[in-house]
C-alpha positions as CSV (number, residue, x, y, z in Angstrom):
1,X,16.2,-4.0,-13.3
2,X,18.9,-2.2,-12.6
3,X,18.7,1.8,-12.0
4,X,20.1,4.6,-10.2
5,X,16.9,6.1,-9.0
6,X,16.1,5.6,-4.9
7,X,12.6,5.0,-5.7
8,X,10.3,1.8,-6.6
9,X,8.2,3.3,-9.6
10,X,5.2,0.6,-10.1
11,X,6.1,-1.6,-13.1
12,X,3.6,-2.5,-15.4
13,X,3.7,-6.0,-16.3
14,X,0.4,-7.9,-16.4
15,X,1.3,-10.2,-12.9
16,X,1.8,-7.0,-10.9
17,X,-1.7,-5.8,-10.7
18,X,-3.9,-9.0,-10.6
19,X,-7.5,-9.0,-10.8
20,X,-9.0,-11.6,-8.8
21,X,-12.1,-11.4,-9.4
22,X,-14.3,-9.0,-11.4
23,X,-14.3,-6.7,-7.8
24,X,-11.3,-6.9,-6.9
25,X,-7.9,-5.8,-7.6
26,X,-4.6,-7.1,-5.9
27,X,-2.0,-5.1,-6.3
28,X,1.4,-6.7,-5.5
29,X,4.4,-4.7,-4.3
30,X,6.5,-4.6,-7.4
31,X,3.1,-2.9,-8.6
32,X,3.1,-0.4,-6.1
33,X,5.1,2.9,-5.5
34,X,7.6,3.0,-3.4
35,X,9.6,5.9,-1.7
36,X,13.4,4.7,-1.3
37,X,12.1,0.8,-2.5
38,X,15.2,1.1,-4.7
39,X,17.7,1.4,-2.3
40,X,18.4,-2.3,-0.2
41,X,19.1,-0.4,3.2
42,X,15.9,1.0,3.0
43,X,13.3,-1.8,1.0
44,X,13.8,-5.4,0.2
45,X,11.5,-6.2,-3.0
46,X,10.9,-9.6,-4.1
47,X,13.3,-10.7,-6.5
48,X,12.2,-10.5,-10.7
49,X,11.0,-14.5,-10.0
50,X,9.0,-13.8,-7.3
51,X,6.5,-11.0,-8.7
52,X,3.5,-11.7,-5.8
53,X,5.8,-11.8,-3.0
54,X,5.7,-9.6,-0.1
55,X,8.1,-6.1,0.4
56,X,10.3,-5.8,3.1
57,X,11.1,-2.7,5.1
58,X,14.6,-2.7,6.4
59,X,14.2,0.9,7.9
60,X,12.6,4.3,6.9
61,X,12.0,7.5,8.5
62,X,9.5,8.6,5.3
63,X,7.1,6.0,4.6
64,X,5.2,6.2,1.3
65,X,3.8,3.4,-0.7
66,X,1.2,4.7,-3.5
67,X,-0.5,3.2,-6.2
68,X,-3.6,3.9,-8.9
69,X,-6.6,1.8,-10.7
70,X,-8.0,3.4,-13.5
71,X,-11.4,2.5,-15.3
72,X,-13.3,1.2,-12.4
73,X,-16.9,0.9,-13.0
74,X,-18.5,4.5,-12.4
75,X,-21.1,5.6,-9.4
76,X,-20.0,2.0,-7.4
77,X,-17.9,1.8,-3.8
78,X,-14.7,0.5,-3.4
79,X,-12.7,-0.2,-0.2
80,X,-9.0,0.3,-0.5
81,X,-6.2,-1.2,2.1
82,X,-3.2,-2.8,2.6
83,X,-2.6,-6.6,4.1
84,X,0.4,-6.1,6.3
85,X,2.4,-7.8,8.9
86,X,5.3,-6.9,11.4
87,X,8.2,-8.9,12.2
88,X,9.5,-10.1,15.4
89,X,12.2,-7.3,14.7
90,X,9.8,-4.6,14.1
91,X,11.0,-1.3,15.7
92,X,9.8,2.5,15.8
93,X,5.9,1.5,15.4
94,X,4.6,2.6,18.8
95,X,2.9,5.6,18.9
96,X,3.0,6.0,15.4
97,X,0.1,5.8,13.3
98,X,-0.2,4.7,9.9
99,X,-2.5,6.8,7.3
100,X,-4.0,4.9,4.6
101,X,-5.5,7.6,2.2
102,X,-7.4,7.9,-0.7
103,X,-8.8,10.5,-3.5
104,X,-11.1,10.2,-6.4
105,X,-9.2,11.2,-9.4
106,X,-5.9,13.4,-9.1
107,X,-7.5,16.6,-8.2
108,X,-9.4,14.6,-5.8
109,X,-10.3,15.3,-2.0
110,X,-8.3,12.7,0.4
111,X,-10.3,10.3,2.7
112,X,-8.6,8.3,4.9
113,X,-8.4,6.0,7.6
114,X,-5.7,5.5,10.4
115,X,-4.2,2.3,12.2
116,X,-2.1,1.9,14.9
117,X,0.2,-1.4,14.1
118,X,1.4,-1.6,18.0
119,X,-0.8,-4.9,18.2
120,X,0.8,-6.6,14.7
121,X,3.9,-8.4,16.3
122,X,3.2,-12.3,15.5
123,X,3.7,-11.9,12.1
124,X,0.3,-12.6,11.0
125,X,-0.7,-10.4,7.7
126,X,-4.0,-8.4,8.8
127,X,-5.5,-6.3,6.7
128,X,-5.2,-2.5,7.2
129,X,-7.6,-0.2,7.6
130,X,-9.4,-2.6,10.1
131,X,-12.7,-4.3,8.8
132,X,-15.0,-2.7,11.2
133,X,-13.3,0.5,10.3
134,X,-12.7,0.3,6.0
135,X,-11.7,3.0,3.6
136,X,-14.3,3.7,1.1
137,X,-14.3,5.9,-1.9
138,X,-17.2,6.2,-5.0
139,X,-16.6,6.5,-8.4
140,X,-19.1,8.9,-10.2
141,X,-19.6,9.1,-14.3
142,X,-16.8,11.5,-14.7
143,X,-14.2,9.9,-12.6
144,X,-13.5,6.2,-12.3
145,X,-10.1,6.3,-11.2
146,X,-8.5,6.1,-7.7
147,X,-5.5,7.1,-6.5
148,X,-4.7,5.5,-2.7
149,X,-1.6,5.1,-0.4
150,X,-0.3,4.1,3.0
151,X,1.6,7.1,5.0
152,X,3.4,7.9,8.0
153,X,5.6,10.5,7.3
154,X,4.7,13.0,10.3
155,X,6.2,10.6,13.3
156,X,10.0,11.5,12.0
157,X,10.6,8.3,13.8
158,X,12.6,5.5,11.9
159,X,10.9,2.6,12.0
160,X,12.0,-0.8,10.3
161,X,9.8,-4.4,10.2
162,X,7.1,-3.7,8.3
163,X,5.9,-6.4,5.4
164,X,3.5,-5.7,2.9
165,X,2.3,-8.4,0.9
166,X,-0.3,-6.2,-1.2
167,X,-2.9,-3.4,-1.8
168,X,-6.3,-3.8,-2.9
169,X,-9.0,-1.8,-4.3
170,X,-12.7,-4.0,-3.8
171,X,-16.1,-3.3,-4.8
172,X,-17.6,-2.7,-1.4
């Protein structure tokens, strides 16, 4: 796809957003939104071939990754996060902490949950916010759609290694 706009907008095809299981929803990173994922010295998305493979970050000072599930099933609780890793080349990380946030509905109140990714070097894809610590949002009659993300835009600091491989949004 080729387009003059700096930013990833989540596509839509079917293999983007994958249901797992009837409580769960994957959401891979070419279903995702993604500020600057359009521009290479920025992002590096999987290729057209490779739907469910992980993002890249080459380097960012802004980061913003967002995404939405509508028509959840109302008055249940869902835990949303992110399975990340670092690379050996990851830089700008310590100190910085990243915000994974989320609201019920678009006029919805944020929750969120921080992580520090200082201890994520070996490359090994955790999941983010940490299980003893998960991000958790209800659905009621009237709304059963979430909006979530993963944020650190406050540190100014560029910061570069980051993979994701996906997002999720599980009946907790």
């Amino acid at each position: 796809m080729s387009t003059t706009k700096p930013h990833h907008d989540a596509e839509s095809d079917a293999q983007l957003v994958y249901q797992e299981d009837e409580k769960t929803t994957i959401f891979y990173p070419r279903g995702l939104n993604i500020v600057w994922g359009n521009d290479p010295r920025y992002w590096r998305l999987p290729s057209d071939q490779e739907k469910t493979g992980p993002v890249d970050l080459v380097q960012v000072s802004w980061l913003e990754v967002t995404g939405s599930r509508e028509n959840l099933a109302p008055g249940k609780t869902y835990e949303i996060g992110f399975r990340i890793s670092l690379t050996q080349e990851a830089f700008g990380w310590n100190g910085s902490k990243v915000y994974v946030m989320a609201k019920l509905g678009r006029r919805g109140k944020y929750n969120w949950k921080r992580a520090s990714l200082d201890a994520f070097t070996n490359g090994t894809p955790v999941e983010i916010p940490l299980a003893n610590d998960k991000l958790k949002i209800q659905t009621t009659n009237s709304e059963t759609t979430i909006f979530f993300g993963m944020y650190e835009v406050w540190s100014g600091k560029w910061k570069g290694g980051l993979r994701i491989h996906n997002a999720y949004i599980r009946e907790a």
